[in-house]
C-alpha positions in Angstrom: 0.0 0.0 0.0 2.6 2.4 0.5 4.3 2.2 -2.4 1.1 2.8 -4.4 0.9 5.8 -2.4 4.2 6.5 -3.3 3.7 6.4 -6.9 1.7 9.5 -7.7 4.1 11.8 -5.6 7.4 10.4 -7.2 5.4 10.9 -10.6 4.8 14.7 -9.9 8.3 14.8 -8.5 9.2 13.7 -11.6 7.2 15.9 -14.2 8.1 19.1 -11.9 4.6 20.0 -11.6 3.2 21.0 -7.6 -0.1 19.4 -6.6 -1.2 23.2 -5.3 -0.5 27.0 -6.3 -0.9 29.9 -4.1 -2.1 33.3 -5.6 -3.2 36.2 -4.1 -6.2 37.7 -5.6 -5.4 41.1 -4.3 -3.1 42.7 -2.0 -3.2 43.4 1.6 -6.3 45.0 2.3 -6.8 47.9 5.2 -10.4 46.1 5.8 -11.6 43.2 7.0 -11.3 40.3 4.8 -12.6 36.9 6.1 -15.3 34.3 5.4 -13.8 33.0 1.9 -15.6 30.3 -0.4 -14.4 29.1 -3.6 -15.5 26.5 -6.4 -14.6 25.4 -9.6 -17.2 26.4 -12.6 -18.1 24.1 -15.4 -16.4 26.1 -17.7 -12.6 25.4 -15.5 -12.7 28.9 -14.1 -11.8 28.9 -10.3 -14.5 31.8 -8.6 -13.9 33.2 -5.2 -15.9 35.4 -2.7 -15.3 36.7 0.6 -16.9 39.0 3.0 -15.2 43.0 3.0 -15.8 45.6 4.9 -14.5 47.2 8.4 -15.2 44.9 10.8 -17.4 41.8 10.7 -20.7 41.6 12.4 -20.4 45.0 14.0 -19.5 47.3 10.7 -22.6 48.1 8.7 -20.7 48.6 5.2 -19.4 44.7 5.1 -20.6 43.6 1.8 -19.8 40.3 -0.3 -17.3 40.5 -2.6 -15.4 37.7 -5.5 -13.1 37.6 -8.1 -12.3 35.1 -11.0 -9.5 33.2 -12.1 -9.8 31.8 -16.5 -8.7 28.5 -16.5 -5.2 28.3 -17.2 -5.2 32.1 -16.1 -1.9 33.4 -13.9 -3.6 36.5 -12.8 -7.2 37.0 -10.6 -9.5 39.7 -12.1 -10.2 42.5 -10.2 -12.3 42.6 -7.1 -16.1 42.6 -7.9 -19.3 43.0 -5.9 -21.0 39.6 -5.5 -23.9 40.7 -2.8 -24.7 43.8 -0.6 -27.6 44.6 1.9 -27.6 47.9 2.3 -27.2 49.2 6.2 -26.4 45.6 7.5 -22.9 43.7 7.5 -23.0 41.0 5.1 -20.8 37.8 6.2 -19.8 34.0 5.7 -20.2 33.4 2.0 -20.7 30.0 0.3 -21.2 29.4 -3.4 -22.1 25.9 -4.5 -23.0 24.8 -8.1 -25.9 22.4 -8.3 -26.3 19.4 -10.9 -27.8 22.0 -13.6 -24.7 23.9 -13.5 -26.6 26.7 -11.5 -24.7 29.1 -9.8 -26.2 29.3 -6.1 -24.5 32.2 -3.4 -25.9 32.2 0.3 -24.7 34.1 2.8 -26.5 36.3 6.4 -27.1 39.6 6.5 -26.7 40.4 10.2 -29.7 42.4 11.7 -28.8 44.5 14.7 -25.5 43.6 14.8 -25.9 39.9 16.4 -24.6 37.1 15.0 -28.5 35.6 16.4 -30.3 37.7 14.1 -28.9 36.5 11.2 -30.9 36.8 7.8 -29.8 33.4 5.4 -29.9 34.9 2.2 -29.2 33.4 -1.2 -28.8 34.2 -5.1 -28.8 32.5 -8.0 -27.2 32.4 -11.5 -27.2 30.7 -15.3 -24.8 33.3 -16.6 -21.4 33.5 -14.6 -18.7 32.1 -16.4 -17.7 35.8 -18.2 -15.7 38.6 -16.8 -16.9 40.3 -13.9 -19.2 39.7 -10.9 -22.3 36.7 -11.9 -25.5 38.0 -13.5 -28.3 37.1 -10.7 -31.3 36.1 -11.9 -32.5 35.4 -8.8 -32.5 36.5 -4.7 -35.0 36.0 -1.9 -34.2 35.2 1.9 -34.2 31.4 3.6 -37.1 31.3 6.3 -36.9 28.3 8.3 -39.4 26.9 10.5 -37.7 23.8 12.3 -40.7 22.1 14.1 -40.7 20.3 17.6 -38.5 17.6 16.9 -36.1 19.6 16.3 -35.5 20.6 20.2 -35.5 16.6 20.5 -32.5 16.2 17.9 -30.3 19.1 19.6 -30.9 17.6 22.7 -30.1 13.9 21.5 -27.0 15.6 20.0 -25.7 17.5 22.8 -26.2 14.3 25.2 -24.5 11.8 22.9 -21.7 14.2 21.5 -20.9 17.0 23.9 -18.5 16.9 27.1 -19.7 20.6 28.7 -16.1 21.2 29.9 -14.5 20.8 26.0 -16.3 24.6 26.2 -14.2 27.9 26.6 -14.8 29.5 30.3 -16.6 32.2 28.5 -19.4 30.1 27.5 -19.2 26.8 30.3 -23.5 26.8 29.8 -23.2 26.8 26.1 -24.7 23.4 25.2 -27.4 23.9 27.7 -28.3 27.5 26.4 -28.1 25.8 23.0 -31.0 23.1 24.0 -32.9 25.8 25.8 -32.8 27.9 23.1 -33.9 25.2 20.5 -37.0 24.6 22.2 -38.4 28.1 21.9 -40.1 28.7 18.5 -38.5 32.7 17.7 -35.0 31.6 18.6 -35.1 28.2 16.7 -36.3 30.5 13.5 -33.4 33.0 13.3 -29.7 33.5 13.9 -28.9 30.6 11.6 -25.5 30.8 9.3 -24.3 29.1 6.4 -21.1 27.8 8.3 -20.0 27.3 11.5 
């Protein structure tokens, strides 16, 4: 076994070529710059997007923002706006492209400035594999509505996975806030992100 594993990295070793290649997309930023998702499109293109802005959940001007890199490209194209709520921090980016080849970005807008009132959010596209930021053809929020059961599946989690102490001391009733929190109806609607 190890020497079939051994194989494909004395092949590359061979041919010169690295497995990876790092490239910044743009240079150091006096912003925050954090949350990044990337995927490859159909077409070979690699397309990034990140959240910008001057803080995170506290900084009302954070918006979404991507970039592209053409297949066989060296260089990223500039910096393009990929999603902006206007007067709320924008944060945690993911794109995914489904099994139609349609381009699908959520993200939370932060209402209030608290990571629990989080807004999920998504967009969707057919036309994104041109220069510049995707054409949307699509955007509406995610409301969920997790029933009862719910508070019985975070409960059976937190019992079967969840030591209390593994917590920092600045949260030691965090998995029992969690449960608590999952049985109430508002709380189990809202604050929900698209990462943890």
């Amino acid at each position: 076994m190890r020497f079939i594993s051994f194989i494909p990295i004395a092949w590359c070793m061979l041919l010169g070529q690295p497995f990876f290649q790092e490239k910044s997309i743009f240079s150091f930023q006096n912003k925050h710059v954090h949350g990044s998702s990337i995927i490859e499109t159909p077409n070979g293109d690699l397309l990034a997007c990140w959240f910008y802005g001057s803080g995170e959940r506290t900084a009302n001007d954070v918006l979404i923002q991507g970039s592209r890199l053409k297949k066989g490209g060296e260089i990223w194209e500039s910096v393009f706006e990929m999603a902006d709520t206007p007067g709320l921090p924008d944060c945690n980016p993911v794109l995914w492209v489904d099994k139609k080849n349609k381009l699908w970005l959520f993200w939370i807008a932060v209402r209030a400035n608290r990571w629990e009132n989080s807004m999920l959010r998504y967009r969707t596209s057919t036309n994104y594999m041109k220069k510049g930021a995707p054409q949307w053809a699509w955007q509406d929020d995610i409301i969920l509505k997790p029933g009862d059961t719910f508070a019985d599946a975070i409960q059976s989690g937190f019992d079967r996975y969840v030591d209390e102490p593994m917590w920092a001391e600045y949260a030691l009733p965090y998995a029992k806030l969690i449960v608590e929190a999952a049985k109430d109806p508002e709380k189990r609607q809202k604050g929900w992100m698209t990462r943890i």
